[in-house]
LOSE-456251 format. One record per atom (N, C-alpha, C): x negated, z, y. Coordinates in steps of 0.05 Angstrom, whole numbers, plus 5000, padded with zeros to 4 digits. Layout:
N
XZY...
END
This chain:
214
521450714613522350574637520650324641518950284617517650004620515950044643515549844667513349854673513549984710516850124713517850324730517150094747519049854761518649784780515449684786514649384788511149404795511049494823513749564830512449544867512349854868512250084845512250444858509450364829509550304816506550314797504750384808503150134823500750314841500750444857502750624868502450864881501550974867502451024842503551324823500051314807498951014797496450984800494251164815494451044843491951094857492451404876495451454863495751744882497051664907497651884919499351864942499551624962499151434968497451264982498351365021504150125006503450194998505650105041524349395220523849235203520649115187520349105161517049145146516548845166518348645170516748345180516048365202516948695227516448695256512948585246512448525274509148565292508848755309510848865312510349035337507749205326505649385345503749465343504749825350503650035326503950255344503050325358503350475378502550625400501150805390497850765405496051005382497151275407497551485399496851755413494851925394493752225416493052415399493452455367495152455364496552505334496952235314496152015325496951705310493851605313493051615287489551475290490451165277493251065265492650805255495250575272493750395270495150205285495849995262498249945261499749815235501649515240500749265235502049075244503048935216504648635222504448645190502648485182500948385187498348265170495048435179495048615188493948795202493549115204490749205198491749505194489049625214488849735230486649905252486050125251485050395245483750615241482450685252482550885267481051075283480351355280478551425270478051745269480051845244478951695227480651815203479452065190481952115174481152425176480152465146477352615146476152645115474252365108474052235132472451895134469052025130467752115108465052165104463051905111460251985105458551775129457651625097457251765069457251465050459451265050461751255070462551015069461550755090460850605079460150385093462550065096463850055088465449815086467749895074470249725078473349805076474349555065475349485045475849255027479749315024480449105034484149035020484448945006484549024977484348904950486748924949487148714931490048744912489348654880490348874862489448764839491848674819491748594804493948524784493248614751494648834740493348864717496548684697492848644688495148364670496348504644494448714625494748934618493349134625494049424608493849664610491549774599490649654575489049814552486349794571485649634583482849584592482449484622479849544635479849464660477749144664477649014632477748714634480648594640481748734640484948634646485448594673483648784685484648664717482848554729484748434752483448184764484248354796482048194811482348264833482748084865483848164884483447924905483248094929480548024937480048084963480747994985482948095005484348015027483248055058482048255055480348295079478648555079476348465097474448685095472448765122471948985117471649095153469149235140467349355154465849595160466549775180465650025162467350335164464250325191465950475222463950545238465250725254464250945259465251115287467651365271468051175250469651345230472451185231472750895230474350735237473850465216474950335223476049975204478049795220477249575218480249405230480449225213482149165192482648955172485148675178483948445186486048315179486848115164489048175153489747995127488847685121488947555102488347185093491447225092492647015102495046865111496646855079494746755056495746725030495346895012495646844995495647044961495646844942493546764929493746564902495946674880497246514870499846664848498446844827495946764815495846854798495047194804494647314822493647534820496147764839498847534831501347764837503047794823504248054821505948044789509047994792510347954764513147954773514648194780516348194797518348534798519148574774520048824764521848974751523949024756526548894744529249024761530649304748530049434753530649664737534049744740534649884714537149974711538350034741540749934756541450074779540349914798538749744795537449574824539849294820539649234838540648944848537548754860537848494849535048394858536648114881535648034899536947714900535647514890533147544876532247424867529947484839530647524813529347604795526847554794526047274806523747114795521047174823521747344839520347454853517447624845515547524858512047654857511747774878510247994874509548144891505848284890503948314916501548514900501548684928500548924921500249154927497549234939497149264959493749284975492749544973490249544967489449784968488249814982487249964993485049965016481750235003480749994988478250114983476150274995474650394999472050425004469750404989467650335004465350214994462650405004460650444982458150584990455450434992453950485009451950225020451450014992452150214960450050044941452649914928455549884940457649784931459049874919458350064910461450294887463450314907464750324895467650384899468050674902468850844923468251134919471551314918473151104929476151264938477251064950479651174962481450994973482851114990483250975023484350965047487851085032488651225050491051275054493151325081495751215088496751215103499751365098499251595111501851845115502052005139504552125132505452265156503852555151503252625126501952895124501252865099498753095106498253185071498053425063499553675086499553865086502453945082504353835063507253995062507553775037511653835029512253635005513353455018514653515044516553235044514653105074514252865059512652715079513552395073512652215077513151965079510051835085508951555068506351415059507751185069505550985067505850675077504450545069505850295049503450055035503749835043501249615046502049285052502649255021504448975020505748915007504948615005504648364995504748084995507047974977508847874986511147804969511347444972511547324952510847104946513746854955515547124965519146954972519747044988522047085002524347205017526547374993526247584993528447694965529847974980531248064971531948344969532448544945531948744946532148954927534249254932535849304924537749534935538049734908538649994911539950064888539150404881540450474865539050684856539450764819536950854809536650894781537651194773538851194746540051484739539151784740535151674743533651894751532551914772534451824791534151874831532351674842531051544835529751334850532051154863530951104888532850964909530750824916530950504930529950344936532750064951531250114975533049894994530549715018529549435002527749305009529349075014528048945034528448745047525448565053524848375035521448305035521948005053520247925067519847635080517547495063517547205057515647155045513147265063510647295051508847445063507247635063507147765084505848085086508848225092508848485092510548685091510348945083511149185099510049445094512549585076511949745057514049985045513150205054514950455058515250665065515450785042514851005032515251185009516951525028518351535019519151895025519352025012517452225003516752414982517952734990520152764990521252974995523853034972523553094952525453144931526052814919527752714924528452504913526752324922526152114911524351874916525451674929524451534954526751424959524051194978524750894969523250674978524850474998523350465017524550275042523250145058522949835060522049665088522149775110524749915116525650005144523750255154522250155168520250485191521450625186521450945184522751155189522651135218524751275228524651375256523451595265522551675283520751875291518752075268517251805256514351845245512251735242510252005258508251785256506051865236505151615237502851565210499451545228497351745203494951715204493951605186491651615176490051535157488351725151487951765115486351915107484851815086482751985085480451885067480752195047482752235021481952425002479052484985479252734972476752774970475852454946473952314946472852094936472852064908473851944886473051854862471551664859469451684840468651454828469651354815470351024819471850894806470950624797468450614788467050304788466450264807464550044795463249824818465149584834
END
């Protein structure tokens, strides 16, 4: 399937993790520790947030290839320190081209625009001496199968994406040039969307930590 869509790659990468143009702000309650805008992401009392983390980095990387990790390149979009067991990150307005890749139109997608770039944020963590230890995640749960995740997105146009592939992937995006959030719903079929789900809310978690470089 070649290189499966670049915009589900780094999920399937870094593990579970990433309308999308609203601003509206969520409403934190009891049960909602993250506050999600679209150039903007807030954390509170995340859950599994250990005290070697010191700093929270929004990378986006671009692997130019596969074989090696001189292949990737990285761009740092914003960066917070982890305190109280919290982060507030907000985005740089741009994305230099070179460190966003082209889409994939896969069998079954409709694109409106082929020539479309896109990069994918990760939300790092950092330990006082700089390693890289794990990575921030944003879901509805991590305790069942069918749940639904949330990634920023930087898309370099205005495009759309619709469709579905012969082995169940569905995807119905609608990107603004910009920032922009995807939804993942991981409940049997795979199924990717700009559009919020309705009545879900999202926390933030810190899984157990890999070392992953400096």
């Amino acid at each position: 399937m070649k290189r499966l869509v670049l915009m589900i790659i780094p999920v399937l990468i870094y593990g579970m993790m990433l309308t999308s143009c609203s601003s509206d702000i969520e409403n934190l309650t009891d049960d909602n520790f993250v506050v999600m805008e679209t150039a903007r992401i807030k954390a509170a009392n995340v859950e599994n947030g250990g005290r070697d983390i010191v700093a929270v980095k929004a990378i986006i990387t671009n692997m130019l290839c596969l074989e090696t990790d001189a292949c990737r390149i990285e761009y740092e979009v914003a960066t917070s320190k982890f305190k109280t067991g919290g982060f507030d990150l907000i985005f740089s307005a741009n994305v230099p081209d070179v460190y966003l890749e082209p889409i994939f139109v896969d069998k079954g997608f409709t694109a409106s625009d082929n020539q479309a770039k896109i990069g994918y944020v990760y939300l790092n963590a950092f330990d006082s001496a700089g390693n890289r230890i794990g990575n921030f995640e944003i879901m509805s749960s991590m305790s069942n199968d069918n749940y639904w995740s949330v990634s920023y997105v930087y898309a370099d146009r205005s495009f759309t994406m619709k469709g579905k592939t012969e082995y169940g992937l569905e995807v119905d995006y609608s990107f603004n040039k910009g920032w922009n959030l995807i939804y993942y719903s991981y409940g049997g079929a795979h199924y990717y969307t700009t559009q919020k789900p309705l009545n879900v809310d999202f926390k933030c978690f810190f899984p157990i930590p890999m070392r992953c470089g400096s």
